[in-house]
Every structure is written in C-alpha cells, then in structure tokens.
TIDRENGU-213555 format. One line per field, with one value per residue (C-alpha): z, x, y. Coordinates in nm, 4 decimals. Each point is the difference from the previous one (the first is absolute). Example, Ala and Ser with C-alpha at 12.3 -4.5 7.8 and 13.67 -1.06 7.14 Angstrom:
zz: (0.7800,-0.0660) .
xx: (1.2300,0.1370) .
yy: (-0.4500,0.3440) .
***
This chain:
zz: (4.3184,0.0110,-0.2786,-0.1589,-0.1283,-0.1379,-0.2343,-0.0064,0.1014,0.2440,0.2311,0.1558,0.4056,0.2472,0.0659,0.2703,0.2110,0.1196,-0.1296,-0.2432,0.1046,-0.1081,0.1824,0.2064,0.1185,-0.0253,0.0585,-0.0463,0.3591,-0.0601,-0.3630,0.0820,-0.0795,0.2389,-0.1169,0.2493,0.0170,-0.3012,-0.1064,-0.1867,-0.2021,-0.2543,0.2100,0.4101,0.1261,-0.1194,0.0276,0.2867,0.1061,0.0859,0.2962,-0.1221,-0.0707,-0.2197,-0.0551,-0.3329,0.0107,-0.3462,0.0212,0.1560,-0.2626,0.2882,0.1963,0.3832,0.2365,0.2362,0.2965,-0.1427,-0.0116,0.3026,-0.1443,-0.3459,-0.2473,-0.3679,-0.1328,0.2553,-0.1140,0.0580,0.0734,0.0852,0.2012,0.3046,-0.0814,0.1196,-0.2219,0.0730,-0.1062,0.0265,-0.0607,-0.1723,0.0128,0.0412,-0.0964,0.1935,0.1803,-0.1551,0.2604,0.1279,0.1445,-0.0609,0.1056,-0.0119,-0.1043,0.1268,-0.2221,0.3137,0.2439,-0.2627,0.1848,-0.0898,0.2795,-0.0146,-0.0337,-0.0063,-0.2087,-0.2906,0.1128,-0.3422,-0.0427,0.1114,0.3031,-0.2272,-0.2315,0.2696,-0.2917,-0.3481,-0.2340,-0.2894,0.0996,-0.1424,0.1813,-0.0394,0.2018,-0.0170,0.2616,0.3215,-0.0474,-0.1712,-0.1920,-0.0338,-0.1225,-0.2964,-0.0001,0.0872,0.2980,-0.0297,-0.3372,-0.0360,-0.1409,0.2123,-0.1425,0.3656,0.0904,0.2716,0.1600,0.2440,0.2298,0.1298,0.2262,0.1967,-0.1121,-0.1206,-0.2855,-0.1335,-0.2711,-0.3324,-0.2593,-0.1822,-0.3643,-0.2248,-0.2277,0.0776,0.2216,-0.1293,0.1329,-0.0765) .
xx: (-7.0353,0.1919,-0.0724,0.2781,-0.1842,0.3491,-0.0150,-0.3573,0.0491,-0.0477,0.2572,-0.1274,0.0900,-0.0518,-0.3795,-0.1562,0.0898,-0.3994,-0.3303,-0.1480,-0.1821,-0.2395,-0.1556,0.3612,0.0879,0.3780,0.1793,0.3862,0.2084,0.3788,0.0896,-0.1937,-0.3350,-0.2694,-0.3279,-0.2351,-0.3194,-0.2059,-0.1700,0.0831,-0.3292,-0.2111,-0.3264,0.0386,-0.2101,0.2211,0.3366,0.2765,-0.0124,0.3452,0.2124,0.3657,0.1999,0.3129,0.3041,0.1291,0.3682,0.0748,0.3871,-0.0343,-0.2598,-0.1168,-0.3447,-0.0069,-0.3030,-0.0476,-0.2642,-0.3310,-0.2581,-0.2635,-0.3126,-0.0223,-0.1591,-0.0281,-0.0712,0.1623,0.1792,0.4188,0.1612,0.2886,0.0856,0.3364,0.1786,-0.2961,-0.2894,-0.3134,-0.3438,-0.3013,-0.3491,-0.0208,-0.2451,-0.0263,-0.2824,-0.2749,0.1683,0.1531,0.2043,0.0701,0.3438,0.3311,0.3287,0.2757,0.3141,0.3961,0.2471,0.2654,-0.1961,-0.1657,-0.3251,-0.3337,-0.2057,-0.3963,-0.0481,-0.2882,-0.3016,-0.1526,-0.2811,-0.1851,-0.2121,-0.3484,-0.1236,-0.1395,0.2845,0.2794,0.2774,0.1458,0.1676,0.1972,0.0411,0.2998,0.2630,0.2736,0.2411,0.0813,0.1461,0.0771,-0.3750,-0.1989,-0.2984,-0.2217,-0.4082,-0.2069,-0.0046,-0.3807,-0.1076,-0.3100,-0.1320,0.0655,0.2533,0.1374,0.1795,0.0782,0.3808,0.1590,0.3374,0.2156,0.2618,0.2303,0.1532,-0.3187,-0.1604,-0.3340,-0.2044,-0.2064,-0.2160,0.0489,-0.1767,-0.1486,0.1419,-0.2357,-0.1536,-0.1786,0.1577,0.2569,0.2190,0.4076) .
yy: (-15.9946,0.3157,0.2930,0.2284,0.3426,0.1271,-0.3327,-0.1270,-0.2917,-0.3070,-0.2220,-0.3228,0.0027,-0.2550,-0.1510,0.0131,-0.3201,0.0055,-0.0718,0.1356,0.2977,0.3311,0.2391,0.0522,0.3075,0.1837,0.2892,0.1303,0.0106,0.1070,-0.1327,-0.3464,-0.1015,-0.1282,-0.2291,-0.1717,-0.1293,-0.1127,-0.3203,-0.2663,-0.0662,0.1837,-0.0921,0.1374,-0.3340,-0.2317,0.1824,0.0499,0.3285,0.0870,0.1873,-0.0580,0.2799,0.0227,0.2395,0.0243,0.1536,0.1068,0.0085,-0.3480,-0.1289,-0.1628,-0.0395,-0.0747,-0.1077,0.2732,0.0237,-0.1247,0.2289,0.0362,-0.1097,-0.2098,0.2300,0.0603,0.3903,0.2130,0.3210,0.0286,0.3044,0.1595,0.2714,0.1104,-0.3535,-0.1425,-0.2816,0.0248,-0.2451,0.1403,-0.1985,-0.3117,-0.2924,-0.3477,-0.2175,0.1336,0.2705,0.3956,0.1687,0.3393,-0.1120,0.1625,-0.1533,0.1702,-0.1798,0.0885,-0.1474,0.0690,-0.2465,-0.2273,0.0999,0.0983,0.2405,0.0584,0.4009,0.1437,-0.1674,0.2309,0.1758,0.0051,-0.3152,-0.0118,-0.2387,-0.2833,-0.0308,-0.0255,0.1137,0.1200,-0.2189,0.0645,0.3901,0.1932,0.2009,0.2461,0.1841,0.3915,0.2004,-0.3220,-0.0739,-0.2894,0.0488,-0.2351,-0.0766,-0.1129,-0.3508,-0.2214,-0.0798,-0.2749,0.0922,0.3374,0.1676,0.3600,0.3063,0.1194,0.0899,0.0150,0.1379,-0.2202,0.1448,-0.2375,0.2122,0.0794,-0.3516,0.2095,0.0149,0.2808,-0.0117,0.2541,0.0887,-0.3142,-0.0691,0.1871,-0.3063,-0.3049,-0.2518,-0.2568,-0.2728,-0.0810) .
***
C-alpha cells in the first residue's frame, strides 16, 4: 500500500509475489524499496525462516527477486546508508546473530563486513535492534540478545568498516 499525506489517503500496489512473511527487514536504495528475510509463521519452530530478498520499484509497481540474503533470519535491523543496504543481526530458531552483510544494488551482491562487537560470549547476537543513518554512518543497538533486552548504541563507519560504541540510550532496554 502506498500513503498520500497531502490527501490522507491509501492506494493499493502490487503484492508481494512471496510468502507471507514478518519479522523482514527493509530499507530505501535509489527510489526502490528493498525487504528480505523474515518468516512465514507466527510460531519460529514451525515456520520457514526466510533469505529471499525483493526490490520493489515504485514507478514500475513492480517487485523483483534479487540476491537472497546470506543467512535465513527473522528480526534483523535494515539500514541505509552511501547507496549501500545493510542487515545487521537477526535470528533463526535457535541461533541470534551478530552478522552484517552489506548489500550493492550495482552488483546484486551481498559482502560480510565486520560483525557487531556488542553481544556478550553466551548470546552470540542481537535481534530485533534498530538503526539509523546520520552523517555516511549507521547506528545501530537496542534490540535482545538471549533474554535480555540492551539499551547500548553503537556507531558504524562503512568507510573504515569499524564500530565504536556511544553513549547507551538513557532508559531501559527495548527491542524494534
């Protein structure tokens, strides 16, 4: 569905030609929208955790496949950020992730960067973090890894493929 602000109102586009799916990821790469990931099933054990990745082109009012995603997960943050996409975290079943992939619209391609550095040993990840972009660098944190939910953040650089971490959000933990 597309919204109109000037007119308050809503205009049916073309589905999805793909599973049903939550807990996708998406982010905005030159007028065209981007979705991956996801699963297609309220409860994780008995759903398809998926790695396809779609292109939604707007003018078009078409979707098309792209390069699936490197590892089938559910949760994982989308961002933005130098004509570049970019999915960080995630889980599967049994498994939360401190992957990020980087994803080049050009080459259809997704490259492993470098993994986020805040998750400790026993959890192995983050899912269902939130990031943002200001200034050619990603921010990223909150999200749970295991059972507990973290108010850290964190500041990417894709240029230099480093993170540092910043000043943690200033309230309890949270995830989405």
């Amino acid at each position: 569905w597309e919204y109109d602000p000037a007119f308050n109102f809503w205009t049916q586009k073309a589905n999805l030609p793909a599973t049903y799916r939550r807990a996708s990821f998406g982010f905005e790469l030159g007028g065209k929208g981007y979705i991956g990931g996801g699963i297609d099933n309220a409860i994780p054990s008995i759903g398809n955790i998926l790695n396809e990745f779609w292109m939604y082109d707007p003018i078009l009012n078409t979707w098309t496949p792209k390069a699936n995603t490197p590892i089938s997960a559910f949760r994982s943050a989308g961002v933005s950020c130098n004509g570049k996409g970019y999915m960080i975290g995630g889980a599967d079943d049994w498994t939360l992730y401190s992957s990020v992939y980087e994803y080049n619209p050009a080459l259809n391609s997704w490259t492993p960067k470098a993994t986020f550095p805040g998750v400790p040993t026993s959890s192995g990840g983050r899912e269902a973090g939130t990031a943002t972009t200001v200034n050619n660098k990603i921010y990223f944190g909150l999200g749970k890894d295991d059972s507990f939910f973290q108010n850290d953040w964190w500041e990417y650089n894709p240029a230099t493929n480093a993170w540092v971490r910043k000043t943690d959000f200033p309230s309890s933990g949270r995830t989405g």
